[in-house]
N, C-alpha and C positions, 0 to 999 in steps of 0.2 A: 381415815387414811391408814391403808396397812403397811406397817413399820416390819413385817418379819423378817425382811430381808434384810436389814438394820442386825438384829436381833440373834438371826443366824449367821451374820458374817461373823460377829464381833464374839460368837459365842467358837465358831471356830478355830479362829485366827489364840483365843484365849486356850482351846483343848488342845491343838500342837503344840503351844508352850509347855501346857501341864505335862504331856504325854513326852516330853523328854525331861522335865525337872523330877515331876513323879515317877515316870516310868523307867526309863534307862538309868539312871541315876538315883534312882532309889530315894528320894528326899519323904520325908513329914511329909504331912497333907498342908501345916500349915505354912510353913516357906515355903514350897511348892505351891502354892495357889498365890503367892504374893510376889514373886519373879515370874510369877506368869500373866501378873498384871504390870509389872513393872516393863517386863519385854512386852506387852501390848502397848505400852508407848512407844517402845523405842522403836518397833515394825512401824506405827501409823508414824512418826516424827522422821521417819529414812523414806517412808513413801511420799511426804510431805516436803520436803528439804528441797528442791526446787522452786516449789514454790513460794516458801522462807526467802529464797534468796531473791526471789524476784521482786518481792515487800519489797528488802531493802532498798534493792535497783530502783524503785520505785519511791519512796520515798527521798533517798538522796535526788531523785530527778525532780520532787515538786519541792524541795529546800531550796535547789537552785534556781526554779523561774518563779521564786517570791518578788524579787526587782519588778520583774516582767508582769506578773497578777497586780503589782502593786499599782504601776502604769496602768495598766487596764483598769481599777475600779477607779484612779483617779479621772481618766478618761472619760468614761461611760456611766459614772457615779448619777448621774439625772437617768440612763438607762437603761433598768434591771433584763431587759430581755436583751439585748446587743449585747449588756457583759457576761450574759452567760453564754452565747454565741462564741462570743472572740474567746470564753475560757476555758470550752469545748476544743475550739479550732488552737489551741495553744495544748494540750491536753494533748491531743490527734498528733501536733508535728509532731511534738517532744517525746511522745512515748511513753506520756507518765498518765496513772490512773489513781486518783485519790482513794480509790475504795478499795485499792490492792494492801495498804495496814492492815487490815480487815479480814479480808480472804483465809489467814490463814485458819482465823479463830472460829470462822464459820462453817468450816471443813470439818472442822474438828467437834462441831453439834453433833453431829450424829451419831459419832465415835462414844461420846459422853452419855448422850441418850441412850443408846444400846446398851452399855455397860452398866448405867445406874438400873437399867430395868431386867437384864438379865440376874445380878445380884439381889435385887429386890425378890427373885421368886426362888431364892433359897429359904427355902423353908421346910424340915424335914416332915412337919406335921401336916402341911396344907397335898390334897393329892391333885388340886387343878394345876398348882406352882406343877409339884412333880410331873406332871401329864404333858403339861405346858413346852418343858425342858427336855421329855423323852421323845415326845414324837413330831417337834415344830422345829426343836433347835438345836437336834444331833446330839442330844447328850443322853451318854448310859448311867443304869441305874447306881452303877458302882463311882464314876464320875461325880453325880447328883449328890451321892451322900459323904462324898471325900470334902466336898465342897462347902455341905453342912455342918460338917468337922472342925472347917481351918480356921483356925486364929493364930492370932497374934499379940503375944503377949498375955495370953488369958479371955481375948475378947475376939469374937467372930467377925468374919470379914464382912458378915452380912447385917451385922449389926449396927445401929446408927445411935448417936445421943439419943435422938427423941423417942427410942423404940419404947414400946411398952412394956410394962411387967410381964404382961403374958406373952409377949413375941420373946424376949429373952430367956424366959421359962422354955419354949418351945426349940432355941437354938441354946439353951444349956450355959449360959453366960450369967454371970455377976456384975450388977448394974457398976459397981465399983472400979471394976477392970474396963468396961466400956465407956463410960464417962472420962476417967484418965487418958484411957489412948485414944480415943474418938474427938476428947480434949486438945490433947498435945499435937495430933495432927492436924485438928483444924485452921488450930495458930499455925502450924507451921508451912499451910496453905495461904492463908490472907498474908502471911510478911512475904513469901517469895512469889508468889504475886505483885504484891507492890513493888520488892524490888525490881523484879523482872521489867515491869513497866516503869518504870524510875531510871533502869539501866539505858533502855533503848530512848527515853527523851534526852537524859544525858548526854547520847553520843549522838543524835538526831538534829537533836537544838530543839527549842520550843519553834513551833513554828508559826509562822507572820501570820498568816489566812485564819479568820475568824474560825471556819467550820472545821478546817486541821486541828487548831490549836482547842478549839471546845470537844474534839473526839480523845487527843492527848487526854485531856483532863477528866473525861469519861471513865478511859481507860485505866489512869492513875489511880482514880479513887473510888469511881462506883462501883467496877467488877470487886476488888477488894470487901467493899462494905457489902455485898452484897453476896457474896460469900460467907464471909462472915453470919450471916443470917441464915444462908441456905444450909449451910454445910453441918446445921445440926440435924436435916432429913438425911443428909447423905448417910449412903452404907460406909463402914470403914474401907473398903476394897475401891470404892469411889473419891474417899478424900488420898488414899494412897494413890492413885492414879493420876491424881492431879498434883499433890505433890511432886511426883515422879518426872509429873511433866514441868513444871516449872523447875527445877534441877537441870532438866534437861535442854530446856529454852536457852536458860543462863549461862549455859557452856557453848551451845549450839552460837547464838548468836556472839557470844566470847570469841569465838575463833574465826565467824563468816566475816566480824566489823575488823578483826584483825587483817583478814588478808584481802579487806576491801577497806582500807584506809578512809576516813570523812577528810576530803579536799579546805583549805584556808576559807574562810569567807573571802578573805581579802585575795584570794589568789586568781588572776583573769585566765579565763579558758586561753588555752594555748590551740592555734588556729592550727590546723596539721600540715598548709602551707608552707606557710613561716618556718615552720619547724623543718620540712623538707626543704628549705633553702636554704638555713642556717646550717644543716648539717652537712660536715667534712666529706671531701667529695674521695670517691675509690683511690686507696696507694698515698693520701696525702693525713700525713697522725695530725690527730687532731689535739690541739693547744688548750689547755687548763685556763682561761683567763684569771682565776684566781688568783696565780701562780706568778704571774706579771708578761703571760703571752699573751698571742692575738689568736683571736676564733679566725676560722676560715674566712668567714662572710665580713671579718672586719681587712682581712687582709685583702680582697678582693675589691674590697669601693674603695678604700686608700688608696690601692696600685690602678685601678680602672680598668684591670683584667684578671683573669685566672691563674690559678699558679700552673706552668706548665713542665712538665718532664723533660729532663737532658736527655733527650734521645738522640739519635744518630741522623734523623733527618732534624731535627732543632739546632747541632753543630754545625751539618753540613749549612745549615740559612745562616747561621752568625756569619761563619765563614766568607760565602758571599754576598754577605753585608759591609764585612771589612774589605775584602777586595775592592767592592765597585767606593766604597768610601776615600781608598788609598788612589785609586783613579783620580776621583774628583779636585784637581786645586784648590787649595785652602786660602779665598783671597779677604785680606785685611779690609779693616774702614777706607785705612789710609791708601789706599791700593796698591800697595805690594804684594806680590805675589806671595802665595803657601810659601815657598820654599825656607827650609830651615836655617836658622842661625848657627855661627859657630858659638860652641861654648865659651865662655868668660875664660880668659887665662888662669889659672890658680898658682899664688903670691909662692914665689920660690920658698924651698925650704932651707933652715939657714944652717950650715953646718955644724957640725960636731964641732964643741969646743970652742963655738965663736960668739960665745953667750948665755947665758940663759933665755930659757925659753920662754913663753909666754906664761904656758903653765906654771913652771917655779917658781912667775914671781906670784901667780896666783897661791901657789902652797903657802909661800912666805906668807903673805897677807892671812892668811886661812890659821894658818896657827902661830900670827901675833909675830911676825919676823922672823921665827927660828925656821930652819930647815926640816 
């Protein structure tokens, strides 16, 4: 299978970097060639970023029909072809794809591949490497040898633990300088790896389905260990890039879980129904029930209608409500007619000076006989 196109994307996308840290801006060969694999991430991780988010959309949607799967293998537990039927056909409504966790990491192979093997044929001694880089994969001879320059720290980018005496002889490096930093980045690969994958089950939840929950644990601990091993083939420019990228993972995903919030377990989907009936209708403020008011839709099944506006034709109906009401005779049980009684006579008042009053003897009393 011919990979060059792999090869010559990755080697592009890597000399536009160079070609402004090196060129415009004058930089070393070796910082320059190592923001120019750092910005190789950041390019593939912004071309990528939809489809990050889409993971998550996607995983938040198979957390929530765990209930739902869980029904179903109870259901269909005696029939392994019907439960994968119904968890396809659950799968299909809902929108969710188990394998979309996955996707992103799988996109990201070929990025890796290109990159470990363009690195691998820096070699200033070998002329197939050079031949390889000059005429396959757009790189100049003055490129080729800036690249067999760069280090970091004292150790080349193209340099790897396990290199040999003679490949280091060949790229001009001291086993002592590469060991250390080939070292230190390796570790600093396999821990933010794990955390990176420890962060997202943290805020995920472990998940109920046997095959979720054994891919979680895949991902916790085998790419890690497994890293760990590989990453003493790796070129230094290779374990930098993956560094780079989990750095970049941990913020990335730091900001997308922020402004996608992970919903209650315990919280019931809110029906958008409901929601559109409970909500306060045009011109009428809506009431805080916290507060010790009433929501609309409580004031509305109390009163057994709607609340309506004092407008000019709602006066004008009172109006002739009371009129045709004042028409009407108001007849008693007793059957006396409506018509009204006269008032009670009220007890004459007793003049000045012919008494005390009711009140005063009330004072009196009040404070003990004294006036």
């Amino acid at each position: 299978m011919n990979l060059n196109w792999i090869y010559t994307g990755i080697s592009w996308i890597l000399l536009r970097w160079h070609d402004l840290w090196g060129g415009l801006l004058n930089m070393p060969s070796g910082p320059a060639w190592v923001l120019s694999i750092v910005f190789l991430v950041l390019t593939v991780r912004v071309v990528l970023f939809p489809v990050f988010v889409k993971q998550i959309k996607s995983q938040r949607a198979m957390q929530t029909l765990q209930p739902q799967m869980k029904e179903l293998r109870e259901k269909y537990k005696n029939d392994q072809q019907k439960l994968q039927q119904e968890m396809m056909e659950l799968y299909r409504r809902e929108k969710a794809n188990p394998l979309m966790g996955c996707l992103p990491i799988f996109l990201q192979i070929p990025v890796f591949i290109g990159l470990f093997h363009v690195l691998r044929l820096i070699n200033p001694n070998s002329e197939s490497a050079f031949k390889a880089m000059t005429t396959e994969y757009g790189w100049t001879p003055e490129q080729f040898n800036s690249a067999s320059d760069a280090s970091i720290f004292g150790a080349p980018i193209a340099a790897a633990l396990r290199s040999t005496t003679e490949q280091l002889q060949q790229l001009d490096a001291s086993r002592l300088a590469v060991t250390l930093v080939a070292g230190i980045l390796i570790i600093t690969m396999v821990a933010t790896t794990y955390i990176t994958q420890r962060q997202m089950i943290a805020r995920n939840g472990v998940a109920a389905d046997p095959t979720q929950a054994m891919v979680q644990k895949l991902m916790l601990y085998g790419i890690p260990a497994s890293l760990l091993v590989s990453g003493a083939i790796f070129p230094i420019g290779v374990v930098i890039y993956w560094v780079t990228q989990n750095f970049f993972s941990m913020g990335q995903q730091f900001w997308v879980l922020s402004k996608m919030p992970i919903p209650k377990p315990g919280d019931p989907k809110v029906d958008p129904e409901k929601a559109a009936a409970m909500a306060p209708k045009p011109g009428i403020k809506p009431v805080n029930p916290k507060k010790g008011g009433r929501s609309t839709a409580t004031r509305q099944s109390s009163t057994g209608s709607s609340v309506k506006f004092d407008t000019a034709k709602a006066r004008a109906d009172r109006a002739a409500a009371d009129k045709a009401k004042a028409e009407v005779p108001d007849t008693n049980s007793d059957g006396s007619d409506g018509s009204e009684k006269p008032p009670p006579a009220r007890r004459p008042t007793p003049p000045r000076g012919s008494g005390r009053r009711p009140q005063d003897n009330r004072n009196r009393k009040r404070k003990g006989g004294r006036r």
